[in-house]
C-alpha positions as CSV (number, residue, x, y, z in Angstrom):
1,X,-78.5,-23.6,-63.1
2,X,-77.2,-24.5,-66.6
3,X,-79.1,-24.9,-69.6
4,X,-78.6,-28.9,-69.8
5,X,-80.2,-29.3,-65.7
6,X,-83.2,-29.3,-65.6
7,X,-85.5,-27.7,-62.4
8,X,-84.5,-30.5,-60.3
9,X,-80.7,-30.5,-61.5
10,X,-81.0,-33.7,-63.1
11,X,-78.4,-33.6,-66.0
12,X,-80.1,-33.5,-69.3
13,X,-79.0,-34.0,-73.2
14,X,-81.5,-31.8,-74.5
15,X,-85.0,-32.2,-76.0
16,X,-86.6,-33.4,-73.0
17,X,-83.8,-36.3,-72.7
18,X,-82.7,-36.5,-69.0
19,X,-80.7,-39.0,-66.9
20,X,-79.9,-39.8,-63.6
21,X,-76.7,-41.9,-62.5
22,X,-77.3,-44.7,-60.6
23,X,-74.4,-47.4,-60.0
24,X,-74.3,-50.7,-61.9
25,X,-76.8,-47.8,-64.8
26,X,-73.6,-48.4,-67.7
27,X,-72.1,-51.7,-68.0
28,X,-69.0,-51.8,-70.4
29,X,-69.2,-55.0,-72.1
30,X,-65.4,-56.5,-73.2
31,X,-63.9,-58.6,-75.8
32,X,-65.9,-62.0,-75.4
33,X,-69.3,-60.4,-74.5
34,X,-68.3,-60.5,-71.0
35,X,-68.1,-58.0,-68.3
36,X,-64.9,-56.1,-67.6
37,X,-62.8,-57.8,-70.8
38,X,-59.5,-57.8,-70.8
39,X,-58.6,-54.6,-73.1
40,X,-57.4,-51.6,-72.3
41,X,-59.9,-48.8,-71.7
42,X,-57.8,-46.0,-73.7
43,X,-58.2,-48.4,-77.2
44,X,-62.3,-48.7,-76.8
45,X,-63.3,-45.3,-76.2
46,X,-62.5,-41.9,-78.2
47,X,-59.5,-39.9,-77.1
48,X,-61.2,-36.1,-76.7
49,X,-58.4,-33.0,-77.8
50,X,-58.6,-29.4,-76.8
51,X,-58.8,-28.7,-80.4
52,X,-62.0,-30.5,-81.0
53,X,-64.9,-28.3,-81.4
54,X,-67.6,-31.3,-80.4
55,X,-68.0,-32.6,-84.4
56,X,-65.8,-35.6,-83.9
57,X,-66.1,-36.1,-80.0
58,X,-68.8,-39.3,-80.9
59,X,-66.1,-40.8,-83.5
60,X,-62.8,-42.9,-82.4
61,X,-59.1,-42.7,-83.3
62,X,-59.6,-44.0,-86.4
63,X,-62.0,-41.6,-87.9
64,X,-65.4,-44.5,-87.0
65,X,-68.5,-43.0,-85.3
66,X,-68.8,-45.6,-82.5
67,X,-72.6,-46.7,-83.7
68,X,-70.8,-48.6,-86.6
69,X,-68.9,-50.7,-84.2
70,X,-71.2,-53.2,-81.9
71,X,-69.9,-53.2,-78.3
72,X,-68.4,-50.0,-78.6
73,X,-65.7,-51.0,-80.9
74,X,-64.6,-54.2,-78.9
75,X,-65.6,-56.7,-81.7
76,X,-62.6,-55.7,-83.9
77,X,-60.9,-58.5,-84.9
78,X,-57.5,-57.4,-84.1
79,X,-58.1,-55.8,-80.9
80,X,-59.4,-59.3,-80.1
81,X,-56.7,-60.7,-81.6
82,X,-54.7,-58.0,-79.6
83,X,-56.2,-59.2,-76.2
84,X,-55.7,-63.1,-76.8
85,X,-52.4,-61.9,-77.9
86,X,-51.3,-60.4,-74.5
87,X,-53.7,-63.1,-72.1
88,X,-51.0,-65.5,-73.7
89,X,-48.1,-63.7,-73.1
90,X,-49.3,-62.9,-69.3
91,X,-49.6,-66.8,-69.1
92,X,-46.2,-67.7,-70.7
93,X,-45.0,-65.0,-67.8
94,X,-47.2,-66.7,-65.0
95,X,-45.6,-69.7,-65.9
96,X,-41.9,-68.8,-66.3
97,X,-42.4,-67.3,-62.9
98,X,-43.4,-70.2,-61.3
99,X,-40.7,-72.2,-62.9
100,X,-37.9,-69.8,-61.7
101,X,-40.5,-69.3,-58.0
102,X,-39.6,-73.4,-58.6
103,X,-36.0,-73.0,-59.6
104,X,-35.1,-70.2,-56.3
105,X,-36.7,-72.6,-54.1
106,X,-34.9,-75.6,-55.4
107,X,-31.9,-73.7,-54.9
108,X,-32.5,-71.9,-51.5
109,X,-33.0,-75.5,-50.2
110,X,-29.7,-76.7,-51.9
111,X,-28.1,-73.9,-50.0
112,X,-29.5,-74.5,-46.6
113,X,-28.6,-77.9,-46.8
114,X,-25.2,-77.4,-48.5
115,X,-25.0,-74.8,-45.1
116,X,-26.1,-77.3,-42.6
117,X,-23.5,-79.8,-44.3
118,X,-20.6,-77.2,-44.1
119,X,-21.7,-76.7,-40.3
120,X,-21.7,-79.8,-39.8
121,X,-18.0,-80.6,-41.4
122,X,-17.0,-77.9,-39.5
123,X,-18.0,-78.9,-36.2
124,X,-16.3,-82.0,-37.3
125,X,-12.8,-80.7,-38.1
126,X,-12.6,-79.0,-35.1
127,X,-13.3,-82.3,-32.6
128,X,-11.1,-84.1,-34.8
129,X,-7.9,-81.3,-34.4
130,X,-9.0,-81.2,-31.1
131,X,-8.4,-85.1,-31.1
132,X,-5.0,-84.5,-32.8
133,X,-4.1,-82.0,-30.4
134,X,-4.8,-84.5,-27.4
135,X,-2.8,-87.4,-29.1
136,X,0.1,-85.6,-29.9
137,X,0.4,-84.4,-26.1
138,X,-0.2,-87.7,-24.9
139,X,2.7,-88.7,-27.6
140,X,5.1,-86.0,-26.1
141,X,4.0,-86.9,-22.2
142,X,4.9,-90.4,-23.0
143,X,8.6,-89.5,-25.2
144,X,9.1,-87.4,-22.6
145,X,8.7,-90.3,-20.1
146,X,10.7,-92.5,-22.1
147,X,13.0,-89.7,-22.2
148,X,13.4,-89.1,-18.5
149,X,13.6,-93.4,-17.9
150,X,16.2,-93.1,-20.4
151,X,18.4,-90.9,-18.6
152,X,17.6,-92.9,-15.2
153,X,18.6,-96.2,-16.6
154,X,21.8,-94.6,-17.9
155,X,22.9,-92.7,-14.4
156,X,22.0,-96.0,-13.2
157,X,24.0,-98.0,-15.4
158,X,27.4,-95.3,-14.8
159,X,26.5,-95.8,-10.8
160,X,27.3,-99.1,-11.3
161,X,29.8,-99.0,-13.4
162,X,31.5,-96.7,-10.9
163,X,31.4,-99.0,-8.1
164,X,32.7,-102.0,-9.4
């Protein structure tokens, strides 16, 4: 057992000071006094080195022992400003993305209708060549009719022209 457990390895600080952890024990308190906050962990709490030999592991980046800052630092006006900063610019981005979520939609249903028309034209075009097609048969059927009573009347005609 180490010298900071004690008999019942309980982690200890020394001095007789000795803590157990329990969930929900430490509650980080954020920018507006409310739970979580909305900064980033890294910017509240002290970044620890190798080099450190434990004189300046209870002070932060900037040189400040953490028991002159209330809420662990949080209350700093520009970290707050910070934090506003970037809830604003998440909410310009939330918004822009519904707008252009708006703007794909808008257009997806321009396109499936624009689609359906072009089906639709299609299906047109072809019944109406289809249409042309028939006519102009029926138009050669009947020339060619005309054609062939043509010729008829004029064998017809020299017939009787050859007997008189």
């Amino acid at each position: 057992m180490s010298e900071e457990e004690n008999s019942s390895g309980v982690p200890s600080l020394g001095h007789g000071l000795e803590y157990d952890l329990w969930e929900g024990q430490f509650q980080f308190v954020g920018v507006d006094g409310q739970e979580g906050g909305d900064c980033n962990i890294i910017d509240v709490f002290p970044v620890v080195n190798d080099d450190d030999e434990g004189q300046d592991l209870f002070r932060d980046r900037n040189g400040n022992r953490p028991d002159k800052h209330p809420l662990n630092g949080v209350k700093n006006l520009k970290k707050k400003a910070w934090c506003a900063d970037l809830n604003e610019r998440v909410q310009v981005l939330q918004e822009q993305m519904s707008v252009l979520t708006d703007n794909q939609n808008h257009s997806d249903e321009r396109y499936t209708r624009a689609k359906q028309e072009n089906a639709t034209l299609q299906a047109r075009v072809l019944m109406l060549e289809e249409q042309l097609r028939e006519v102009e048969l029926r138009a050669q059927e009947k020339l060619q009719d005309e054609e062939r009573r043509h010729r008829e009347l004029v064998a017809r005609v020299d017939r009787e022209n050859n007997y008189k």
